[in-house]
LUMTOR-934263 format. One line per 3 residues: number of its first residue (from 0); for each residue x, y, z of N, C-alpha, C. Coordinates in steps of 0.001 Angstrom, whole numbers. Layout:
REM residues N
NUM> X,Y,Z,X,Y,Z,X,Y,Z | ... .
***
This chain:
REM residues 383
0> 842,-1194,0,0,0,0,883,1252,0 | 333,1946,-491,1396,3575,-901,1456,4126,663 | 1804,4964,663,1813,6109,1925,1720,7656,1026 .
3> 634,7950,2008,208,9388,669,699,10818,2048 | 1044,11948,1358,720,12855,1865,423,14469,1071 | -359,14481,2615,-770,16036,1899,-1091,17282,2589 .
6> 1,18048,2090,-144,18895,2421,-546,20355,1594 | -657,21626,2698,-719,22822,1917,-300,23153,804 | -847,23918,-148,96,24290,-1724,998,25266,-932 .
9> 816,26395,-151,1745,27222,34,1723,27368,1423 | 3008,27978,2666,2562,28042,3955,3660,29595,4407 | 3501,30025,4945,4119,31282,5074,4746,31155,6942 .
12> 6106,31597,7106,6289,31012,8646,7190,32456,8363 | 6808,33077,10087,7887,34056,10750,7058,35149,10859 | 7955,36309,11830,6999,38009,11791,6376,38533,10375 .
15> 5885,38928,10403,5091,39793,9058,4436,38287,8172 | 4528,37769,8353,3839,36452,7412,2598,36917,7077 | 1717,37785,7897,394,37693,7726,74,38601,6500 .
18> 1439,39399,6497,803,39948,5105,769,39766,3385 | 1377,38280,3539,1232,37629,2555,-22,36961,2249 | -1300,37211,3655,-2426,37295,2978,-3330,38086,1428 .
21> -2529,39369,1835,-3059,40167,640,-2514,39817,-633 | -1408,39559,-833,-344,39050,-1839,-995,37433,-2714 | -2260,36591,-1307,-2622,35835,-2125,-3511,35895,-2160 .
24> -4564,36420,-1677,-5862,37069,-1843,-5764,37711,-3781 | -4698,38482,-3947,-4323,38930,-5207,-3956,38283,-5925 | -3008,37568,-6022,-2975,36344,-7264,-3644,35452,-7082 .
27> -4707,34855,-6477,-5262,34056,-6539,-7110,34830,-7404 | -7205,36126,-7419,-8126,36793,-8064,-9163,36643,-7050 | -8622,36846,-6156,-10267,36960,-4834,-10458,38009,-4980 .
30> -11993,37927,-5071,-12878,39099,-4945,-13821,39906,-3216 | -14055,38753,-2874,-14690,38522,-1336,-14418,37499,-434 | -14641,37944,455,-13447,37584,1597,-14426,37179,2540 .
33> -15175,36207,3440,-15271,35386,4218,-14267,35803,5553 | -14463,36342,6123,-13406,36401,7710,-13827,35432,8807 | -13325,34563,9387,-14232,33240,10098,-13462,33439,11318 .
36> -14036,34045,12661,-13237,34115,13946,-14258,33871,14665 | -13428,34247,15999,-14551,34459,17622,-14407,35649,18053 | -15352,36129,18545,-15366,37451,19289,-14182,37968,20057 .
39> -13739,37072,20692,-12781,37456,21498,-11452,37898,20629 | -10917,37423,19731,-9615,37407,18796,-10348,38622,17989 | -11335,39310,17927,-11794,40587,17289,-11383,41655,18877 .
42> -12168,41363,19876,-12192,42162,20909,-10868,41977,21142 | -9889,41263,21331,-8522,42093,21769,-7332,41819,20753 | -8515,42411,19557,-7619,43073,18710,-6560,41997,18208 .
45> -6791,40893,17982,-5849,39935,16866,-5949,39612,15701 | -7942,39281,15737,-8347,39089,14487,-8225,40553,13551 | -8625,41637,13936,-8215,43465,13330,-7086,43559,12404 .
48> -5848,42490,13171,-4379,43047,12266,-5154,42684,10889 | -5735,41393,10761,-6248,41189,9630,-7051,41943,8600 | -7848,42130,9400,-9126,43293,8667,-8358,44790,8543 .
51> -7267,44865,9172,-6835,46185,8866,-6028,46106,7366 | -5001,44999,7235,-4488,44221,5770,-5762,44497,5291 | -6839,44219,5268,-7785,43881,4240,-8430,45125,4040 .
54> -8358,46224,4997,-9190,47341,4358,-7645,48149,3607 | -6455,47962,4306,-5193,48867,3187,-5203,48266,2058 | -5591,47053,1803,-5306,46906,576,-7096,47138,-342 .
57> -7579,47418,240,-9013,47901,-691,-10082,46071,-765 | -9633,45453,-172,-10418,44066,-414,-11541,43976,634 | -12645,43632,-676,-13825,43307,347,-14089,42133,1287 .
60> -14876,42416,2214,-14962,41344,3141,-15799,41225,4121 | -16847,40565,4606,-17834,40582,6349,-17210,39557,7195 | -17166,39832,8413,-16844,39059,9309,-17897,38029,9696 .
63> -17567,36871,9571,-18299,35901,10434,-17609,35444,11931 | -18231,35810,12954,-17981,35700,14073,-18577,34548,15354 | -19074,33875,14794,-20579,32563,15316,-19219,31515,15975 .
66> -18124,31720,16238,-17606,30552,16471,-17337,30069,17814 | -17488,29139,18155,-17631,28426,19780,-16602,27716,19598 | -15861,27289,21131,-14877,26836,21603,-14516,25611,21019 .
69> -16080,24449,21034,-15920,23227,20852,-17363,23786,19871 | -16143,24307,18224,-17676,24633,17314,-18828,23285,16930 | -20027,23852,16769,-21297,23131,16939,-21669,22702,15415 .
72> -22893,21933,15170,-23414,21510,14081,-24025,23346,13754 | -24649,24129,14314,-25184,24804,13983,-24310,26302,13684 | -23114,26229,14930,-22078,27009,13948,-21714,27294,12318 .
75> -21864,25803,12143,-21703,25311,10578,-22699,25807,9798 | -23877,25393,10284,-25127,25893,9627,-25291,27644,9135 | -24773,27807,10085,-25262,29636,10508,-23848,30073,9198 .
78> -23055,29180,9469,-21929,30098,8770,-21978,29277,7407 | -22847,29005,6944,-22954,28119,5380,-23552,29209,4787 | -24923,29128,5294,-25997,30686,4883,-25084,31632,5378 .
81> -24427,32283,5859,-23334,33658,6137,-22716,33513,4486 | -21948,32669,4414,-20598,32599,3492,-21874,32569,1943 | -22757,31992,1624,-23271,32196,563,-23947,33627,574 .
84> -24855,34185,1811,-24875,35313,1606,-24199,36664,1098 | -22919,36541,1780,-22050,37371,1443,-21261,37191,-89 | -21985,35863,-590,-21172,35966,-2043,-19526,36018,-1595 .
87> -19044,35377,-845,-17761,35566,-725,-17166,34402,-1584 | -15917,34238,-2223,-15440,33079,-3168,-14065,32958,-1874 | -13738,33208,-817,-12479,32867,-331,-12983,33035,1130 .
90> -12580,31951,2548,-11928,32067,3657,-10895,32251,4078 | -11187,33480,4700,-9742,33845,5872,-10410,33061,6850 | -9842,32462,7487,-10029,31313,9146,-8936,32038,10434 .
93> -9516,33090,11151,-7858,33457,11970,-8610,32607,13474 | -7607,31973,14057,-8100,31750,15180,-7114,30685,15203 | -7830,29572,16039,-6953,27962,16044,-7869,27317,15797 .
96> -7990,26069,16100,-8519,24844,15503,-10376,25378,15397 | -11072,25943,16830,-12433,26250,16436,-12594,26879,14873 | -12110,27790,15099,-12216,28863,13511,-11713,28300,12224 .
99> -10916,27512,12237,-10272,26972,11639,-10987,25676,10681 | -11667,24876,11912,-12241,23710,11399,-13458,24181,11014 | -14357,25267,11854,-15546,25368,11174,-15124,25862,9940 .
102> -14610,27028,9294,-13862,26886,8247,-13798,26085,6898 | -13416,25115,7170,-13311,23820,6885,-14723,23167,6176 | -15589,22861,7452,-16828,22705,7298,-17663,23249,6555 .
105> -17717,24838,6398,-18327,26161,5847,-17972,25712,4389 | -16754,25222,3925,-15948,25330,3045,-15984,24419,2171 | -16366,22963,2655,-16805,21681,2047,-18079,21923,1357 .
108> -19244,22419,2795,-20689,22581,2127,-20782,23354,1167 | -20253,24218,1307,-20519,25497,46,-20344,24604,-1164 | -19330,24016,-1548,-18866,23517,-3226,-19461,22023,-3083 .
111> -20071,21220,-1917,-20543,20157,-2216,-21819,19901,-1383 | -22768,21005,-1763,-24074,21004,-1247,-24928,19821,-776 | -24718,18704,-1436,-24934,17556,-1053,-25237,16761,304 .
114> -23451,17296,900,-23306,17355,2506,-23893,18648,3348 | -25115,19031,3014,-25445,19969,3810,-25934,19721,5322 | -26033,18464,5325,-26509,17764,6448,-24856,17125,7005 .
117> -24741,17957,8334,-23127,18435,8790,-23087,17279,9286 | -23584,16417,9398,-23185,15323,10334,-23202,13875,9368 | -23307,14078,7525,-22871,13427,6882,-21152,13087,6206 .
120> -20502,13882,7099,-19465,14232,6346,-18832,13779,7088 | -19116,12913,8922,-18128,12550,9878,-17527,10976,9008 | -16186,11181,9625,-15398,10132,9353,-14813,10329,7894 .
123> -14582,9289,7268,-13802,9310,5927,-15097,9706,4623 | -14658,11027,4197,-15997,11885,3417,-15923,11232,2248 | -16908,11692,1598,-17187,11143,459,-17231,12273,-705 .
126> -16700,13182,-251,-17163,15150,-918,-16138,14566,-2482 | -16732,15027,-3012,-15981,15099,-4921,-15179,16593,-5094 | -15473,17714,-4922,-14745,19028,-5046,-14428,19792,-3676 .
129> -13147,20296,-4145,-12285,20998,-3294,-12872,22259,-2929 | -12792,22529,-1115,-13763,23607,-838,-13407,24594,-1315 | -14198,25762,-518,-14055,27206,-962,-12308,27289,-631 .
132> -11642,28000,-1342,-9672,28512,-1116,-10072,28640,575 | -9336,28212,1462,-9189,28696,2639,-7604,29219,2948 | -7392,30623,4132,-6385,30809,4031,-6408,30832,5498 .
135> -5764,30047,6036,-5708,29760,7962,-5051,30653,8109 | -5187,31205,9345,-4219,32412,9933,-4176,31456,11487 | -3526,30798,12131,-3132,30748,13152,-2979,31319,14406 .
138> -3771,31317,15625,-3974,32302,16760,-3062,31271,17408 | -3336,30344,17730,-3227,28981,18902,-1981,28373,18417 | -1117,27729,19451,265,26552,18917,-6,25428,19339 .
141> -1321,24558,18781,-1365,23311,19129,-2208,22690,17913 | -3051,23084,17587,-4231,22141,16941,-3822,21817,15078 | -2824,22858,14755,-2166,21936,13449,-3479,22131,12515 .
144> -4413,22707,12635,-5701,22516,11963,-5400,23484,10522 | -4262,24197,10711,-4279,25070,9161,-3146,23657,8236 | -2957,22820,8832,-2019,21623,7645,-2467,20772,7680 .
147> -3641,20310,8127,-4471,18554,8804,-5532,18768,7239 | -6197,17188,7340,-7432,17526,6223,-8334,16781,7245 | -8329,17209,8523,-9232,16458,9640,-9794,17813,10194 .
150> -10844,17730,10697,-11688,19056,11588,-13204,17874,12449 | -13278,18515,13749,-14249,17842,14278,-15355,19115,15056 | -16204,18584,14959,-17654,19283,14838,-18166,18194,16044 .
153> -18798,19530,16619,-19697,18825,18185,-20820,18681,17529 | -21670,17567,18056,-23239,17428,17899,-23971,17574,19053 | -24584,18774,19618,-25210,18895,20911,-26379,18088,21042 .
156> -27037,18203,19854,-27999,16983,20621,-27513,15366,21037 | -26516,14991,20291,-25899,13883,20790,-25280,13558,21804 | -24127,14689,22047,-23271,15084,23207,-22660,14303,22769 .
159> -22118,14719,21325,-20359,13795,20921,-20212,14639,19733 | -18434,14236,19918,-17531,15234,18254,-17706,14101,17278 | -17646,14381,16402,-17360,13564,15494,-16307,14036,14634 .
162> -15472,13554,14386,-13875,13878,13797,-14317,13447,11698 | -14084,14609,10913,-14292,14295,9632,-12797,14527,8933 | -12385,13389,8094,-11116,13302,7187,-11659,13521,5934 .
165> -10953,14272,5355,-11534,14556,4004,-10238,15751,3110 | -9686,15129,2124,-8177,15462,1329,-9087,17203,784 | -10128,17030,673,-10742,18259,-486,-10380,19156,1071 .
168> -10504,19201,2326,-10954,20232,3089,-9711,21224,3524 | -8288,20973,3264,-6901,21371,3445,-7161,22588,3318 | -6412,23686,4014,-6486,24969,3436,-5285,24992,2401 .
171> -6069,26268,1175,-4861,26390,140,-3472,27108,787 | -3290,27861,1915,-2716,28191,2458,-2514,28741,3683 | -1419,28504,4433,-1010,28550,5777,-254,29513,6556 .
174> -654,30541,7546,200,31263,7613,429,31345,9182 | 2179,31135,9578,2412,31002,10762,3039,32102,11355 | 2675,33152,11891,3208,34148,12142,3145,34449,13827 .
177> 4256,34310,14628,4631,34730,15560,3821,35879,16169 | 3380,36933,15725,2828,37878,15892,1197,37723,16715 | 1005,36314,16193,-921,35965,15861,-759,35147,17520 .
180> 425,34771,17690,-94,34070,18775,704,34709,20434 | 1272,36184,20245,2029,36242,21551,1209,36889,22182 | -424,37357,22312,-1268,37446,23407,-2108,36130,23899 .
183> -1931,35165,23339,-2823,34075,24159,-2230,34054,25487 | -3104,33648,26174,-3545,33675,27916,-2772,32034,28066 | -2394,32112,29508,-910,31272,29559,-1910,29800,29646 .
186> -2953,29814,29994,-3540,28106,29858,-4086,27862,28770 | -4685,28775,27741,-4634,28164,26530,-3077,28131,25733 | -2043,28763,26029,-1006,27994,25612,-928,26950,25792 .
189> -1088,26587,27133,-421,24703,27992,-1636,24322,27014 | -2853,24425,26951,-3183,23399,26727,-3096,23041,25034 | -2878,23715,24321,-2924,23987,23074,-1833,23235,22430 .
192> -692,23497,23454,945,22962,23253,867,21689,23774 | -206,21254,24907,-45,19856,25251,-807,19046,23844 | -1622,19431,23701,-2632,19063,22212,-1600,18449,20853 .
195> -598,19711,20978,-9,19458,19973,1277,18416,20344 | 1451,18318,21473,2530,16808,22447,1720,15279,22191 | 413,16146,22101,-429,14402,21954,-866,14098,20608 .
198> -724,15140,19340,-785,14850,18160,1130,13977,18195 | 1646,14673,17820,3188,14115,17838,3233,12527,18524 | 2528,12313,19735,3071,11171,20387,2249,10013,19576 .
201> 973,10545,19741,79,9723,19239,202,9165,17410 | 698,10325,16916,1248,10065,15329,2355,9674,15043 | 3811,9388,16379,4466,8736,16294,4140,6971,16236 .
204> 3300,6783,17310,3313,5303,17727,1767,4968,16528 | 1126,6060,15538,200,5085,15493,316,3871,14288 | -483,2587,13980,-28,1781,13028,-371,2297,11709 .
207> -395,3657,11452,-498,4317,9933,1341,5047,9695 | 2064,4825,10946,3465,5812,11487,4254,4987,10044 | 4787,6169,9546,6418,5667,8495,7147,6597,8806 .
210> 8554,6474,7731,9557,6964,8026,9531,8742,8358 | 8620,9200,7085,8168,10630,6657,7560,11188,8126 | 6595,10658,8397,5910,11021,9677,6800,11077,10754 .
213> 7770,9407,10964,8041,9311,12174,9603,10798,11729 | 9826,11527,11381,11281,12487,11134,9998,13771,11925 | 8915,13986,11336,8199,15195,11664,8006,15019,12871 .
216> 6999,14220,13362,6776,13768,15003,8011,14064,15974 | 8931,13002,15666,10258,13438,16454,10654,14741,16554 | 10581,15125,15612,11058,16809,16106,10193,17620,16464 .
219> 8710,17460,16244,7798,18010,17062,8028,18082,18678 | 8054,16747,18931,8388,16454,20127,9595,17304,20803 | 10918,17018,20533,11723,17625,20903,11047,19174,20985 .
222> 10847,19918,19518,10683,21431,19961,9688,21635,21074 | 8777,21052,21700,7957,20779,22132,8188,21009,23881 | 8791,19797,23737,9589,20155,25185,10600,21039,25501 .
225> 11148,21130,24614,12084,22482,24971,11601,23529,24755 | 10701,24121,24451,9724,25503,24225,8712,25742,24858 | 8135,24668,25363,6380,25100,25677,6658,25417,26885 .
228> 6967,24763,28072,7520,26278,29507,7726,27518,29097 | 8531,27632,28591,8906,28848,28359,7785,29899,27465 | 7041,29117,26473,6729,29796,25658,4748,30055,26567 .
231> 4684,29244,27760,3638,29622,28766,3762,30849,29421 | 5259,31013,29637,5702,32128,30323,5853,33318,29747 | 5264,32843,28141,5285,34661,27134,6383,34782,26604 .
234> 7801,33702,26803,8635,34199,25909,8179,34141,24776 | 8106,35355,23894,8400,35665,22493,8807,34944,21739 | 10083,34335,21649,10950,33392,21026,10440,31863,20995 .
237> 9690,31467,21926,9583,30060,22099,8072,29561,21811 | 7438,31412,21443,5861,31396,20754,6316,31023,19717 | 6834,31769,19668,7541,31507,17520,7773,29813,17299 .
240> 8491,29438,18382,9294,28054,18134,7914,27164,18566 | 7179,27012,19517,5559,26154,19663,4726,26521,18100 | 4710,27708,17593,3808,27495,16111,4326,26981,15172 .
243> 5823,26814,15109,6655,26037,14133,5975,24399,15040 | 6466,24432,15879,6385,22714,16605,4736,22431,16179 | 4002,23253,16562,2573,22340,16224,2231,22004,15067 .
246> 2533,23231,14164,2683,23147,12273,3176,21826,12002 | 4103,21287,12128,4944,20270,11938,4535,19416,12700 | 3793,18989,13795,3116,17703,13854,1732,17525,13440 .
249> 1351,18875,13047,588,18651,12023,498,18385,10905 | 1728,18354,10100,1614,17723,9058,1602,16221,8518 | 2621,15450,10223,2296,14541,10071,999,13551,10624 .
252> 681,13790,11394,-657,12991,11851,-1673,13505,10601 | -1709,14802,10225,-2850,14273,9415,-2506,13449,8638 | -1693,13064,8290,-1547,11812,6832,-1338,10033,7298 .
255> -1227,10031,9012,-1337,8863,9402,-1912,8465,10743 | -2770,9963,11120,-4068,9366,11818,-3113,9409,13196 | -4520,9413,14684,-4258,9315,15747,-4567,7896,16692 .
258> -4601,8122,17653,-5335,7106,18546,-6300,7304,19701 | -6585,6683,20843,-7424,6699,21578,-7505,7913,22488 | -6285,8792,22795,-5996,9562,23733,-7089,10351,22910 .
261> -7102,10749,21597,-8259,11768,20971,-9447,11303,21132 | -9597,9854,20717,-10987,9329,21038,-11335,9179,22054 | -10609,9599,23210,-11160,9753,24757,-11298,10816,25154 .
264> -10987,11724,24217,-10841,13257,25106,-12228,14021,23751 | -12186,13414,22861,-13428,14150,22426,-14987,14269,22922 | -14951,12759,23816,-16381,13237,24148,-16570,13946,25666 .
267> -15406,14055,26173,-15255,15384,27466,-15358,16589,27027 | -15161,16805,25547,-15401,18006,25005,-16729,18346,24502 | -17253,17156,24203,-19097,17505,23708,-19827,17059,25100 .
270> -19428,16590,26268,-20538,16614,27368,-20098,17693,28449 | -19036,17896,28595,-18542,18657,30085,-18043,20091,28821 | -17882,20513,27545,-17308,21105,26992,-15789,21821,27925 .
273> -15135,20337,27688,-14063,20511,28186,-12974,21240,27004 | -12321,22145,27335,-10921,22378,26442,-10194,21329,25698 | -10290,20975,24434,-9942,19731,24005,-8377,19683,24304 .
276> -7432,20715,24338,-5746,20175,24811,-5671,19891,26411 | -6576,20449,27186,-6822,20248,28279,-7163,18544,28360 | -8367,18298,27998,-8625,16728,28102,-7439,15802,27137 .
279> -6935,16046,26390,-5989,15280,25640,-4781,15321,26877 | -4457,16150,27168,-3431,16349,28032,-3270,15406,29267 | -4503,15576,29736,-4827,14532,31189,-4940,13385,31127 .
282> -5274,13128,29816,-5545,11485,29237,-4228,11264,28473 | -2926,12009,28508,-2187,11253,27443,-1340,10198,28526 | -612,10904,29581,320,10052,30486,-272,8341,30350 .
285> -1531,8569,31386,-2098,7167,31250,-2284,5809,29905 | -2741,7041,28899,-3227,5733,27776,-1490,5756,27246 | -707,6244,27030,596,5980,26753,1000,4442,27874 .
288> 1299,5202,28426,947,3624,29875,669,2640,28702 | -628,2540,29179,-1500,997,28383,-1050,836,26793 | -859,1941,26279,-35,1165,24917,1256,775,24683 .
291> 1938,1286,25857,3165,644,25702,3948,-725,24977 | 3108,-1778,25742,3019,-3434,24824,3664,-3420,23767 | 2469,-1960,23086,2217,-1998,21463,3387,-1278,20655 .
294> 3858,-948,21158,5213,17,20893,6460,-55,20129 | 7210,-1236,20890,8387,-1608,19979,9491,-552,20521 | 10303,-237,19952,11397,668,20822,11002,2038,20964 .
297> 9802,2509,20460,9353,4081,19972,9265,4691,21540 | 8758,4250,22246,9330,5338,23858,10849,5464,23950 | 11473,4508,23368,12873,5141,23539,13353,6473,22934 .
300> 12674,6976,21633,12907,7838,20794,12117,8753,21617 | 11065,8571,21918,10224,9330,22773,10939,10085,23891 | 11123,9153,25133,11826,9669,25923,13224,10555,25666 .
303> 14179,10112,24509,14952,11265,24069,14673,12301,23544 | 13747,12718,22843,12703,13871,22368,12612,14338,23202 | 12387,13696,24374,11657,14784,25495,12433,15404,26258 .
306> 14149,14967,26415,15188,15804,26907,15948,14563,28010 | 14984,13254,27914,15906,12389,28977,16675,12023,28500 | 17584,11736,29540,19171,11596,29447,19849,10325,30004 .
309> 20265,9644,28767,21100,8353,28965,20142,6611,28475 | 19155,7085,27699,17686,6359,26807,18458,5387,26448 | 19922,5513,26054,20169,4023,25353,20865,3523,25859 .
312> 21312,3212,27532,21900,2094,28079,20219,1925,28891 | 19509,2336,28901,17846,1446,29507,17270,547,29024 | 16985,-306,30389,15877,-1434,29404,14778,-946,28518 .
315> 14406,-1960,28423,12971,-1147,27516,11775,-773,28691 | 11908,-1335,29760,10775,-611,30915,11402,668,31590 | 12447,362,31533,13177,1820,31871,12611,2880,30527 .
318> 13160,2699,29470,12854,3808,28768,11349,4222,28734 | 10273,3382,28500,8691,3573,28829,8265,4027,29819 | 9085,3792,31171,8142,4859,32009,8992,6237,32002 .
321> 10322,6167,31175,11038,7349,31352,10203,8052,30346 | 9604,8024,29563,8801,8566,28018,7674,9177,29095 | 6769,8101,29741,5883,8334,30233,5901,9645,31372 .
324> 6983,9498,32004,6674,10702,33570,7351,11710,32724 | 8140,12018,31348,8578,12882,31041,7375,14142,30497 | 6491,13303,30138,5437,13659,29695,4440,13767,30732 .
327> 4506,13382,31472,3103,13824,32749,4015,14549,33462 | 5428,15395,33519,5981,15899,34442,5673,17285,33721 | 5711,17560,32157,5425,18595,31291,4032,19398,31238 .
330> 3076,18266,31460,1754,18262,31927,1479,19409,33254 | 2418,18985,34445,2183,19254,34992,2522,20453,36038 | 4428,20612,34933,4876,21866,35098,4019,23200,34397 .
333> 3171,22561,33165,2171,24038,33072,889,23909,33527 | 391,23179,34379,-579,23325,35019,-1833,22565,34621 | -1572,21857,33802,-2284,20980,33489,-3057,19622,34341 .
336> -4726,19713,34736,-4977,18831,35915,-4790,17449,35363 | -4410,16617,36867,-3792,15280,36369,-4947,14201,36862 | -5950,14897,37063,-7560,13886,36888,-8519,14391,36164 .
339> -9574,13237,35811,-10231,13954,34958,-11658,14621,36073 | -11866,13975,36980,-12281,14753,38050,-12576,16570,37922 | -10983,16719,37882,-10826,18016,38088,-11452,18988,36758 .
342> -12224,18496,35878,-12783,18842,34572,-13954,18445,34642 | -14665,17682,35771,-16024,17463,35631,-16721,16167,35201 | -15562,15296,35027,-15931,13765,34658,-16535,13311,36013 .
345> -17851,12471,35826,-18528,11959,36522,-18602,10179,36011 | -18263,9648,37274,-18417,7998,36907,-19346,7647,36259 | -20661,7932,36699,-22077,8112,35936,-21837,8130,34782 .
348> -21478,8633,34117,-20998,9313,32522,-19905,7979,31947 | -19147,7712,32163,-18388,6389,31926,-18527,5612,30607 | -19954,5094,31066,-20067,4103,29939,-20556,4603,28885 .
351> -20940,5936,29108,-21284,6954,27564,-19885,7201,27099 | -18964,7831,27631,-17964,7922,27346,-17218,7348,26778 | -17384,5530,27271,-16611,4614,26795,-17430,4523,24913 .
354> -18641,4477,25085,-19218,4156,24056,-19043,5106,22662 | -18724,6129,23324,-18953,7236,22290,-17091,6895,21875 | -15771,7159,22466,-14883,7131,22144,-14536,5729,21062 .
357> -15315,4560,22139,-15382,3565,21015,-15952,3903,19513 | -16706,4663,19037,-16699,4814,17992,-16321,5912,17240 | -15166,6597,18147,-14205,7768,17409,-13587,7009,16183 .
360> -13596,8075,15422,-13152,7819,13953,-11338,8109,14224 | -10704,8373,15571,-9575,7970,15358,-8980,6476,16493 | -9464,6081,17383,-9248,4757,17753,-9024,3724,16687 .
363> -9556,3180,15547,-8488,2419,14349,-7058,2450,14676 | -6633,3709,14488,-4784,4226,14499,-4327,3723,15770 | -4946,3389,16569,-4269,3164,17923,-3514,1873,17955 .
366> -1902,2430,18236,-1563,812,18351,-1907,-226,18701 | -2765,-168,20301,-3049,-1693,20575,-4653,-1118,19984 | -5533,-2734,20270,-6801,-2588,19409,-7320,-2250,21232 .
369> -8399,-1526,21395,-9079,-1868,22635,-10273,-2179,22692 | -10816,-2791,23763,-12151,-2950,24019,-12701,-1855,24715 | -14139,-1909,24862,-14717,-842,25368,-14567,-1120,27072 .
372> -14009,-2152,27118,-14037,-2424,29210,-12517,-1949,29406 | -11680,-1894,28335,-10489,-1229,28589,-10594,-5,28502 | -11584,1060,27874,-11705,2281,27738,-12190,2494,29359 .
375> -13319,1859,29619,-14173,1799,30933,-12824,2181,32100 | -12033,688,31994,-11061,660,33210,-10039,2010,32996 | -9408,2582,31673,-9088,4025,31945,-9426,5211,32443 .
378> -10824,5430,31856,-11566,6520,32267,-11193,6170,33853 | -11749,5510,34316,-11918,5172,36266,-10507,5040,36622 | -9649,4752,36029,-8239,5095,36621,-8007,6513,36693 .
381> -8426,7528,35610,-7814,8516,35472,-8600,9706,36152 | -9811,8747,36957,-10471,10141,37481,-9831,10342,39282 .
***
């Protein structure tokens, strides 16, 4: 079987990047402009740098602003009728993964009306044409969502995400600019940066992992740990270096898929609307644990990524729990809670939990296969 990947046609990295929006807004012959954020990245003034590019250079554009944390089926909805109203032919997406993926979503329906019904498109799509041009602008250093062809959409009446893969939904271009992300608030860093520790780990070990992936992952990792303290603490320099690190494990998991740590932490995000790097975060130490078995020498690479020292005179249980506490010690130097308790998980809830993750569209990728009484016995360990 081949190994495919795919990524962005073009991606723009460093200060001033963002104004190579206008530059492709212009050769690409856009006429109207789609702006896809949240209130808040307007109110303190992040999403603006944008709209200010867009009014110097004379380009039209309305803001769509409908976007929620853990965006909804009806986000989608609201911003399908927005984006055809406005006659816009292009998305700007500034934000992180919310803005980003609805985006995405907005972006599929428009050119393949078909899927107008948002909750046909979960899992591996079936869409024939490439959405509306999207151009990600990056707020957040974790969710990889401007290089992935994955985006997940809450269903409130269900009280579950459903994760959709689909090659047409990629943005045409990516822009990583230092600038977009040095006011985020220091716990959506941790958790954003842990998000992007559990894309990397999880796209290292999963059984879709090759050579291509496993070079990106690894160095995700490494920048990862050596930046994200620091870059909680507002250094400047190590914002820059977390939007390079998440970019880059985003490129590889989207092309070989995650595992259970996502399919356990998505439905804490559609019942407790938990912070999805937050719940990935609390759930990675543990399910790393239990896949270990499945592994092969990859915690060894792991644990050196992560800055431990002396990985290759260790056994192999030495190096696995050295992988493991290196990573719940990172967790927990930015503040990240180490139960799920502390987020609102209720035992009660359990076997929904178990049920719903069991049929996450990324558990497949997971090295070992699990049952749903092994999901059961995690959840209750980890609360």
């Amino acid at each position: 079987m081949a190994n495919r990947m795919i990524l962005n046609e073009t991606s723009y990295f460093g200060k001033g990047a963002i104004n190579e929006i206008v530059t492709e807004l212009k050769s690409r012959g856009c006429q109207k402009v789609m702006l896809c954020t949240d209130p808040d990245l307007l109110k303190f003034q992040v999403a603006t740098k944008v709209t200010a590019l867009l009014d110097a250079a004379g380009i039209a554009y309305e803001v769509y602003d409908g976007i929620k944390a853990n965006p909804t089926i009806q986000n989608v909805q609201e911003g399908v009728a927005f984006c055809k109203n406005a006659k816009a032919d292009v998305i700007v997406a500034v934000g992180g993964g919310s803005a980003i993926d609805t985006a995405k979503a907005i972006g599929i329906i428009v050119t393949n009306p078909e899927f107008a019904d948002v909750r046909s498109l979960e899992g591996l799509s079936g869409t024939k044409n490439n959405c509306l041009p999207i151009i990600a602008v990056s707020t957040t250093s974790g969710t990889g969502a401007e290089v992935t062809i994955n985006y997940v959409i809450t269903d409130v009446e269900k009280h579950r995400k459903f994760v959709c893969v689909d090659p047409h939904d990629i943005p045409v271009v990516a822009i990583i600019d230092p600038d977009m992300v040095a006011s985020m608030p220091k716990g959506l860093c941790a958790a954003t940066g842990m998000d992007a520790l559990t894309h990397a780990i999880e796209g290292y070990i999963t059984k879709g992992a090759w050579e291509m992936t496993d070079m990106l992952h690894i160095k995700a990792i490494e920048m990862i740990a050596k930046y994200l303290r620091a870059s909680v603490e507002k250094d400047p320099v190590a914002r820059g270096k977390m939007a390079e690190a998440q970019y880059i494990a985003g490129m590889g998991f989207s092309n070989v898929g995650l595992g259970i740590v996502h399919s356990m932490a998505h439905p804490l995000s559609a019942l407790y609307d938990t912070p999805h790097g937050v719940a990935c975060a609390a759930i990675l130490p543990t399910v790393m644990e239990w896949n270990a078995e499945a592994t092969g020498e990859r915690y060894r690479e792991i644990a050196r990524a992560m800055g431990v020292v002396g990985t290759e005179a260790m056994s192999q249980a030495e190096y696995r729990k050295a992988a493991v506490e290196a990573v719940r010690q990172l967790g927990k130097d930015v503040g990240i809670p180490q139960h799920l308790s502390e987020v609102g998980v209720k035992e009660s809830d359990i076997d929904f939990l178990a049920d719903s993750a069991m049929a996450d569209a990324c558990t497949p990728g997971n090295p070992r296969d699990p049952r749903k009484e092994d999901v059961v016995a995690l959840y209750r360990k980890m609360l």
